[in-house]
matplotlib code that plots the C-alpha trace (Angstrom):
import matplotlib.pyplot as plt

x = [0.0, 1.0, 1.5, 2.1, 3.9, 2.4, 5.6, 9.0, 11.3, 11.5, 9.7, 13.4, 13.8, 10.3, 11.1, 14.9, 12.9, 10.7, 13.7, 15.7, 12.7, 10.8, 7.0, 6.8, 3.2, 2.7, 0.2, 0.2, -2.3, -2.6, -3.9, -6.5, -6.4, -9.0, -7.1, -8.8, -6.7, -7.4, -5.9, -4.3, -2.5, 0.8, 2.1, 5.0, 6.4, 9.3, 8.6, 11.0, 12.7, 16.5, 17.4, 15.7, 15.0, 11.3, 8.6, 5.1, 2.9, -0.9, -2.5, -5.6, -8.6, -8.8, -11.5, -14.2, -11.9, -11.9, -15.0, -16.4, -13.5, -14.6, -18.3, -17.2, -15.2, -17.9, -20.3, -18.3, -17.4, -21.2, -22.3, -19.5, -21.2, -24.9, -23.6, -21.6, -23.4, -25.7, -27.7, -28.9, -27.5, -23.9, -24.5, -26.3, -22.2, -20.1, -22.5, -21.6, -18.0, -17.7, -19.4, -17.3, -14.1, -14.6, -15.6, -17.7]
y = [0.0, 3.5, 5.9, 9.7, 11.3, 13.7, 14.3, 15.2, 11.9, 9.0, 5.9, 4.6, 7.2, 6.2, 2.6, 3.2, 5.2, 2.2, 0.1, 2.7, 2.4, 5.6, 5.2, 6.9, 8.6, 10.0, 10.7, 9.2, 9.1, 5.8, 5.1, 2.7, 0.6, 2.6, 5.8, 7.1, 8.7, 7.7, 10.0, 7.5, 8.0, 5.4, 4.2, 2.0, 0.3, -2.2, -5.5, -7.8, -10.4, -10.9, -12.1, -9.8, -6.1, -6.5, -3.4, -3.7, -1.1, 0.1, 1.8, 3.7, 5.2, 8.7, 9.6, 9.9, 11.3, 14.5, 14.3, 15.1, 17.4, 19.5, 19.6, 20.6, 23.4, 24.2, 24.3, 26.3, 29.1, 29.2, 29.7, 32.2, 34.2, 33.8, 36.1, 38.5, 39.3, 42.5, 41.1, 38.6, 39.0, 39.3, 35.8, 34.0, 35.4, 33.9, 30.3, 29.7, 30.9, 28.3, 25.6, 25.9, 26.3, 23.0, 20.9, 17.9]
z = [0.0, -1.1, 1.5, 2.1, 4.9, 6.4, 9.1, 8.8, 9.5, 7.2, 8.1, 9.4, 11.9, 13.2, 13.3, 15.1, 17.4, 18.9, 18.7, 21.2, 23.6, 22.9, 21.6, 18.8, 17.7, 14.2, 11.3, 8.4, 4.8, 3.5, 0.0, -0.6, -3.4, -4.9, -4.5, -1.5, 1.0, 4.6, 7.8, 9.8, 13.8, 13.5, 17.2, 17.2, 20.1, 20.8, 21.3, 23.9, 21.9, 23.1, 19.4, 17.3, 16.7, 17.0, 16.5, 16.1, 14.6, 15.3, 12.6, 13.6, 10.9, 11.8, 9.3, 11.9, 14.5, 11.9, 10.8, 14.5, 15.0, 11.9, 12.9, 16.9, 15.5, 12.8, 15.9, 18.1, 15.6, 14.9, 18.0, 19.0, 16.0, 17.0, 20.2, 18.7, 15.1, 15.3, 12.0, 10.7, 7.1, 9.1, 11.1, 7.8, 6.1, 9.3, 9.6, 5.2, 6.0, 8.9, 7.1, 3.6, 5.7, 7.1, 3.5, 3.5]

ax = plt.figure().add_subplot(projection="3d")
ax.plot(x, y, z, "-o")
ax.set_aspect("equal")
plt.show()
């Protein structure tokens, strides 16, 4: 599977990371194999093995993380204007803005 970073160390610093003891936690957009991109969180962690350099990786959907994250900031900013717009024309103007920020 196809990935893209979305971070700033190669996948190799990630994985000699784990392998040092620390638990590394980072984003990552996987490709479907129909070409959708899906937000991922990456946690890798060293496993105990006294032969082998061992790592195991947990790969975590973040699509409905977002999607609620988006709508809790859409609703926030709307109701932030609903106290502080003197018209209705001016609130009708902030609610679109907030809502085509955010996408679908």
């Amino acid at each position: 599977m196809r990935a893209r970073r979305r971070h700033h160390h190669p996948p190799r610093d990630w994985i000699d990371r784990a392998l040092a003891g620390e638990t590394p936690v980072f984003e990552w957009v996987h490709r479907r194999p129909n070409g959708a991109l899906v937000p991922c969180e990456v946690r890798l962690v060293r496993l105990p093995d006294a032969g082998r350099s061992l790592v195991r990786g947990s790969i975590t959907d973040n699509t409905e993380r977002r999607r609620r994250e988006r709508i809790q900031q859409a609703t926030f900013e709307i109701s932030e204007a609903v106290h502080t717009t003197e018209d209705l024309s001016s609130l009708f103007r902030r609610v679109h803005e907030s809502v085509m920020k955010r996408g679908s």
